[in-house]
N, C-alpha and C positions, 0 to 999 in steps of 0.2 A: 209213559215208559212202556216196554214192552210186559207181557204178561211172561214173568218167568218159570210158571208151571207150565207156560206152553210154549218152549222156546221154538225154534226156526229148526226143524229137521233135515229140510232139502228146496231146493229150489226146483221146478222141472220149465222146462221152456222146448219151443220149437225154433230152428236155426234154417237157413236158406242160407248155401253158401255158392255164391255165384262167380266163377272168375273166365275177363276175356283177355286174351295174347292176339298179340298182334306182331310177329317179330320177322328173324331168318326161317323160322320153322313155319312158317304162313301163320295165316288166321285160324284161333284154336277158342273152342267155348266150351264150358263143363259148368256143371251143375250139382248140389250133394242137399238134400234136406237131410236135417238130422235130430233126434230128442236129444236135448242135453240134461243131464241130474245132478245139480252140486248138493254135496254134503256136508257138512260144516266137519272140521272145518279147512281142509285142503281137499278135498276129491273131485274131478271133474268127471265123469261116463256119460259116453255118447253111446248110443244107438242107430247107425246109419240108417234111414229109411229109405232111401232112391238115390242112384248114382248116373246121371246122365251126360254125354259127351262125351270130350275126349280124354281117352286113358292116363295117356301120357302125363293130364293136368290134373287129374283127380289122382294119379298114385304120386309124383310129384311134389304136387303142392299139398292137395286138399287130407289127404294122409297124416303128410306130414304137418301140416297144422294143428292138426288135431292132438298129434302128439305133443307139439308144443303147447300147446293151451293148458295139457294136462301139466308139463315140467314147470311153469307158470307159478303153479300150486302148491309145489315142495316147500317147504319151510325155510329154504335155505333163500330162493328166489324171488318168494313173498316178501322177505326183508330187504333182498337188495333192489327187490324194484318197487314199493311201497314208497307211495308218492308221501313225501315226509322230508324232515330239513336233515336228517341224513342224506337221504340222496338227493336234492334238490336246492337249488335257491331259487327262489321266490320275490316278483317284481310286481305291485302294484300297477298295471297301467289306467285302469279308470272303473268305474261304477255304471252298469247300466240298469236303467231303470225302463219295465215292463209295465202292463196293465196285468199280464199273468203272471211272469215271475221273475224281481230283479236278482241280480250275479254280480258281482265280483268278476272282474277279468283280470288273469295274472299271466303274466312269462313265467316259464318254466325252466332252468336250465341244468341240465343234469350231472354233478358233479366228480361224476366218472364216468365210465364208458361200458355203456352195459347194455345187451341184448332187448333187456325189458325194463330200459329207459328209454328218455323221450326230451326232444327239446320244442318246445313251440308257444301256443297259448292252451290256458284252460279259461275255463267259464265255471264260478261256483255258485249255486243256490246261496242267494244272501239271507236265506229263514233255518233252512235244512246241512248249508254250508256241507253239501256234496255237488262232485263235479257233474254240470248237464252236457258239458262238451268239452272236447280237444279236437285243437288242430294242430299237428305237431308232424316231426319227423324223427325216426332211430336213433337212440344216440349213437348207436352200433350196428353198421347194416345185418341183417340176420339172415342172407346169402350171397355167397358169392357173384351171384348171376343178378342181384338187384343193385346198381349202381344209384340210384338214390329213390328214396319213396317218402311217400305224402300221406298223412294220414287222419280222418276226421272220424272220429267219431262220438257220438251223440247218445244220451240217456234218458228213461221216462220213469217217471213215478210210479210203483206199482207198490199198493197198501203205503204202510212206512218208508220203504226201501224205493233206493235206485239203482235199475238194471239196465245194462245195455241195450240198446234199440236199433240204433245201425250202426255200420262201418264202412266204411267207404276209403282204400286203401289202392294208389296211384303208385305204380313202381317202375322206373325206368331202364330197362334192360341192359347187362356191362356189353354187350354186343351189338345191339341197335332192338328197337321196337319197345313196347311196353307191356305192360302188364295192369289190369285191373280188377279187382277182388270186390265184390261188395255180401257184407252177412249182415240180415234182416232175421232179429230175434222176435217173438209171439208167443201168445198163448201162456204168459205166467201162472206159474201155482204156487201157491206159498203155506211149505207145512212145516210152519213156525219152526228160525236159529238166526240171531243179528251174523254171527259167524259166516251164516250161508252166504247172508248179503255181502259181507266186507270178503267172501274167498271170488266173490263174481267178478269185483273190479280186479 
C-alpha cells in the first residue's frame, strides 16, 4: 500500500505533440513539446516549450486540446467520463496470456453519448487490473470538421501507477482528407498522491 505520510503531490511528465493533415487545405505539419504537472486531485498545467510548424494547426487544434485535456478534469466530467458501470457496459471477450504481462481483453460500449466516452476494446492488467491499452473510437465526435476518428492508446508502468505513453489518434476529415495526431509522454516524476494517478487517465 502506499505510504500515506507521503502521498502523491503531482505528477510532472514531458509530452511531444505531433499532428499531420492531409486535406483541401494541402499538406500541413506542426509540432508542440510541452511540461505537463497534474495535481491531485483535478488540475492539469502545461508549459509550452517549442511550437513548430504550421500556425493554423497548432492554434486550431494543439491549443485547443489542451484546453480540453484541462475540462477533462472538472469534477463534473471526471464522473461522466470515468470508465465505470455507470457509464459503461462491459463484454468479456477472452484472456491473454504474456510472458510479461497477462490482461483481460473487454468491449467497451458506452451507455450515453458523451464527448469523453468511448466505444471499442480495452486491454486490463490481469495483477494491477489497470488498463494498458484502448482501441476505441468517440462515442461523440468532438468536432465538427472530424467525421470519424480511431483511436489507440497505450500505457507504462511507472513506480505503482499507470501513465500514459502514447496516442495515436486517426481522424477522417467531414470534407475529404485526414488528420493524424500522435502524443509521446517521458520523463515521469513522481512526488507522491494515488489521486494524481487516477486524475492522468
Amino acid at each position: 500500500m502506499p505510504n500515506v505520510r507521503k502521498p502523491w503531490k503531482a505528477i510532472q511528465a514531458g509530452a511531444t505533440y505531433r499532428l499531420n493533415y492531409h486535406g483541401f487545405a494541402g499538406n500541413l505539419q506542426s509540432q508542440m513539446i510541452v511540461k505537463v504537472v497534474y495535481r491531485a486531485p483535478s488540475t492539469k498545467e502545461f508549459t509550452i516549450v517549442s511550437e513548430t510548424g504550421s500556425k493554423l494547426l497548432i492554434n486550431r487544434a494543439f491549443h485547443k486540446l489542451l484546453e480540453s485535456e484541462k475540462d477533462a478534469l472538472n469534477a463534473k466530467n471526471r464522473r461522466e467520463g470515468a470508465l465505470n458501470e455507470l457509464n459503461y457496459e462491459f463484454t468479456l471477450i477472452r484472456f491473454e496470456r504474456t510472458p510479461e504481462r497477462s490482461c483481460y481483453v473487454l468491449a467497451v460500449r458506452p451507455k450515453v453519448s458523451n464527448q469523453f466516452l468511448y466505444r471499442g476494446t480495452i486491454w486490463v492488467d490481469a495483477t494491477d487490473f489497470a488498463v494498458q491499452r484502448i482501441e476505441a473510437e468517440p462515442a461523440k465526435n468532438p468536432s465538427f470538421w472530424a467525421k470519424k476518428s480511431q483511436i489507440l492508446q497505450t500505457y507504462i508502468k511507472t513506480g505503482r501507477f499507470w501513465m500514459p505513453s502514447e496516442n495515436d489518434t486517426t481522424a477522417m476529415v467531414r470534407f475529404g482528407g485526414n488528420a493524424v495526431l500522435n502524443i509521446d509522454y517521458e520523463d515521469y516524476e513522481l512526488n507522491q498522491s494515488p489521486l494524481a494517478a487516477a486524475a492522468i487517465h
